[in-house]
N, C-alpha and C positions, 0 to 999 in steps of 0.2 A: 504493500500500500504506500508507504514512505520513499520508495523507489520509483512507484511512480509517479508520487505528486513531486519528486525533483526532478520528473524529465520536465515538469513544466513551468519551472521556475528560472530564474536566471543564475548565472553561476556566483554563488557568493551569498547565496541565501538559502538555506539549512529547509531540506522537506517539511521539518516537524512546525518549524516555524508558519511554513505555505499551508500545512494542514490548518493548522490555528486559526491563521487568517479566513479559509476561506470557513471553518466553523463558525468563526465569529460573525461574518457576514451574513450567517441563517438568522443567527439569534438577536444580530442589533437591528435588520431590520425585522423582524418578527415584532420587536419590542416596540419600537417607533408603529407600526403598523397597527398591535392593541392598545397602545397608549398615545399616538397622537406624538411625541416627543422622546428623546432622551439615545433614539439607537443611532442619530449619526454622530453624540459629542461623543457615546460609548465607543464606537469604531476609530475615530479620529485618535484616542485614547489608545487605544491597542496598536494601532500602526507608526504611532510616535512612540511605542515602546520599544519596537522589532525594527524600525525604520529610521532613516534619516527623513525630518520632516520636511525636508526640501524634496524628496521623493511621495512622503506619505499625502498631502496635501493633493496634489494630483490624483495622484491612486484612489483616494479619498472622496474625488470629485465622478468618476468615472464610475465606483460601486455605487455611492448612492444615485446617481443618476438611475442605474439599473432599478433601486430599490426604491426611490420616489415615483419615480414613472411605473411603475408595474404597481403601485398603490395607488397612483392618482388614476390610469387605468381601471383597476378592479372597485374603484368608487367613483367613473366617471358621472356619475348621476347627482352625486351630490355636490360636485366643486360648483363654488361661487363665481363664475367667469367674469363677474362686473368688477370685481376684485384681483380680479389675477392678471387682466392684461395689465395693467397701468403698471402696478409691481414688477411685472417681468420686463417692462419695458426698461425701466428705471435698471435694473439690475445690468444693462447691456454697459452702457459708461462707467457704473460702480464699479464690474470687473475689470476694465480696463485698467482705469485708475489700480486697484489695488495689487495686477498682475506687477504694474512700472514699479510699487514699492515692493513686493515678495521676491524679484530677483535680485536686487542687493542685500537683501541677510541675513546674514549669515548664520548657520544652521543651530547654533546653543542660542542667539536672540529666538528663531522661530518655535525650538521648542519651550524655550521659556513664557513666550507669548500661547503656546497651548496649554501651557499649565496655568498659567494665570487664569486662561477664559472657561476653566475645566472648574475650577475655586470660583471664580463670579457665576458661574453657569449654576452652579448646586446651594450655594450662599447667597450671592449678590441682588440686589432690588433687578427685576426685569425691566424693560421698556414696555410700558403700553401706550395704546391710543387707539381713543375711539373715532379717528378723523377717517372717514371715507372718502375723501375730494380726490379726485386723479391726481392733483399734484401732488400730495401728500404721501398718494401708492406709490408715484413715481419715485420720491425721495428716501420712503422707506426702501424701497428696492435698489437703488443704488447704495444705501450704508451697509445694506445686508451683503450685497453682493462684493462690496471693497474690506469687509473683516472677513468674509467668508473664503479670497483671495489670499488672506495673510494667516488666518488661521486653522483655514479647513474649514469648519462649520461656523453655519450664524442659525441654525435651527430656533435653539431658543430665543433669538433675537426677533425671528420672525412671528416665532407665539405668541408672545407679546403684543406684538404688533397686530395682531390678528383678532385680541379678545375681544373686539365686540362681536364676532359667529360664537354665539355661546353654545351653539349646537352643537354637539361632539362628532357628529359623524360630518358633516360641512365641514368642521373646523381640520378635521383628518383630511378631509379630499382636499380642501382647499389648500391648505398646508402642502398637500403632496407634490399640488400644480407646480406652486412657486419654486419649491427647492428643486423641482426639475429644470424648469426654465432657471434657474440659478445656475445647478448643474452645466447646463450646457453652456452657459456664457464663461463658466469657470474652463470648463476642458478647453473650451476654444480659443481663448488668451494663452491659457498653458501652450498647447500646441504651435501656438504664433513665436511663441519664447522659446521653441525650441525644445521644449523636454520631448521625451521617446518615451509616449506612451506602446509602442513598438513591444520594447524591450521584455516589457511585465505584461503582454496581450494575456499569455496562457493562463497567467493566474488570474487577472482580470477578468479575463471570462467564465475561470471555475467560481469565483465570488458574484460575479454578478449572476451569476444562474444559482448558487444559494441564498443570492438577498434575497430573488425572486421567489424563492420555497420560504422564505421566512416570512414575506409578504404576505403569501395565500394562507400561511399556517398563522400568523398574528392577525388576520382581518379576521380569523374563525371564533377569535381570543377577545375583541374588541367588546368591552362592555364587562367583561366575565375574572379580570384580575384585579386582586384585591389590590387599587392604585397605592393607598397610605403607607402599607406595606413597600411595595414597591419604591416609592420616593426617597424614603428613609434607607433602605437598600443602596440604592441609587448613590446620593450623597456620601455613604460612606467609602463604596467603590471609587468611584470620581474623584472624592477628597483623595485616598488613597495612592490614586495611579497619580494626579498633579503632583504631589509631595515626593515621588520616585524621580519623575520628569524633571523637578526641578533639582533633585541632589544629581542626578547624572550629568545634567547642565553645568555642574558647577566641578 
């Protein structure tokens, strides 16, 4: 089994490791998929463990693309679409912008800046607002789109921004939209700068066909997991892995 998840990895990265990775890809998107939040700051988290995060970021944009899009898919009924263009639009110059700053630095700032937003993400006051005006989508979608360039994920950045669909199932699909079209503005900046998504296809595509089973198996879970439990869970992992991230930075 180990033998063959290292024919599909690239040389210089350990099977067990590539197994990990794409394990983990079932279960963080499974968990974002019954819970609306938390499976892509979780993934971001595991691959700035195993990775250089000037790699993981990338990689990072390309699984969840697979695992938001195959949710916003399998909930296309319920996304808010008056909501989701203006955001996505906004997101296309936010990545740009925040592409021109993640190629200057240097890999112990980047992962330092993922453990910080790992500690504000599980402790820190969230952003909200209840402003629905296109400009407003548009602006949030560009801030989203330029920390989400620098540090992997802006997921909770965007739940926030989102609390006024108090509907859980809307708030899922709708959510699912945007960090797709996020996704894609992220890979395609990446790719303009030159990274070789190339190089890691194979594992890419074993993770993004297990976010995709974690999608179908967490949309079945939606509703039915005890959240409180979970949060508290949650915080303590996340606290956990930023505290690792930042003694290895150092």
């Amino acid at each position: 089994m180990i033998d063959f998840i290292s024919a599909l990895v690239p040389s210089g990265l350990d099977g067990w490791i590539a197994l990990i990775l794409v394990i983990a890809s079932f279960f963080t998107s499974g968990l974002t998929a019954a819970l609306g939040l938390g499976g892509g700051i979780t993934l971001i988290a595991i691959l700035t463990f195993f990775l250089p995060a000037a790699i993981a970021v990338p990689m990072h944009g390309v699984v969840q693309l697979g695992s938001n899009a195959g949710r916003a898919f399998l909930r296309r009924k319920d996304i808010q679409w008056q909501y989701a263009i203006w955001f996505a639009l906004g997101g296309i110059p936010g990545a740009m912008l925040g592409g021109q700053v993640a190629v200057w630095m240097p890999n112990q700032l980047f992962t330092l800046l993922i453990a910080a937003f790992l500690l504000y993400s599980v402790w820190g006051p969230k952003p909200s607002s209840k402003n629905r005006r296109p400009l407003a989508l548009f602006s949030f979608g560009g801030f989203a789109a330029f920390i989400s360039m620098i540090i992997g994920v802006s997921g909770p950045i965007v739940a926030g921004l989102l609390k006024f669909i108090e509907d859980r199932k809307p708030f899922v699909a709708t959510h699912a939209v945007l960090m797709t079209f996020q996704n894609i503005a992220k890979i395609a900046v990446f790719v303009f700068l030159g990274f070789s998504f190339y190089d890691y296809a194979a594992l890419l595509i074993a993770m993004v066909g297990a976010g995709f089973a974690g999608t179908w198996v967490g949309g079945k879970m939606l509703d039915r997991l005890p959240e409180k439990l979970f949060r508290q869970a949650f915080k303590i992992a996340m606290t956990a892995i930023a505290l690792i991230l930042i003694y290895r930075s150092f």
